[in-house]
C-alpha positions in Angstrom: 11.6 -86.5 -28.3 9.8 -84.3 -25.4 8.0 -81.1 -26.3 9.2 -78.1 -24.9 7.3 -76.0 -22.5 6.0 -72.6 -22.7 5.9 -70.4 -19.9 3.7 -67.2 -20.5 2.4 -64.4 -18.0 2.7 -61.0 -17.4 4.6 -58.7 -14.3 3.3 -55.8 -12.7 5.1 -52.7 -13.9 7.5 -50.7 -11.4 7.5 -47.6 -10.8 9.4 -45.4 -13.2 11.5 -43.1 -10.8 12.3 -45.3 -8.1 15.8 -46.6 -7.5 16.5 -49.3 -4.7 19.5 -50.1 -3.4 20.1 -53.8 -1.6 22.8 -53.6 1.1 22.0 -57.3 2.2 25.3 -58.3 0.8 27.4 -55.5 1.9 30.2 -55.8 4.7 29.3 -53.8 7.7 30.7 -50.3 7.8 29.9 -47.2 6.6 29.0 -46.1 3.0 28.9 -42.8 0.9 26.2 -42.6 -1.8 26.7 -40.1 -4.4 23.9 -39.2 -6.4 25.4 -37.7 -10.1 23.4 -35.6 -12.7 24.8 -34.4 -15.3 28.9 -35.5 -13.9 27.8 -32.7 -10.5 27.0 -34.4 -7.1 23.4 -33.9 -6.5 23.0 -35.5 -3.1 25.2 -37.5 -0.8 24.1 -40.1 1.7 26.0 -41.7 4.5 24.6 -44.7 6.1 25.9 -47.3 8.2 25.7 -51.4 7.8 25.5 -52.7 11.0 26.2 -56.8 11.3 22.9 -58.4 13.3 
């Protein structure tokens, strides 16, 4: 019978109010982020995926 392992260690804590967003696996074309609070539109950013 093996023994199983035990895999222990700690992570560096993220910062609290940061959001990120990965558009690696977007298509390319342009996108519309809405930022909500409380259901109103806060803040809206277009940005464009170009392919490399």
């Amino acid at each position: 019978m093996t023994k199983l392992k035990k895999y222990e260690g700690t992570l560096p804590e993220h910062p609290h109010f940061e959001i990120y967003l990965n558009i690696d696996h977007l298509a390319s074309g342009e996108y519309e982020l809405k930022i909500v609070n409380k259901n109103k539109i806060i803040t809206i950013i277009t940005f464009k995926k170009n392919q490399l």
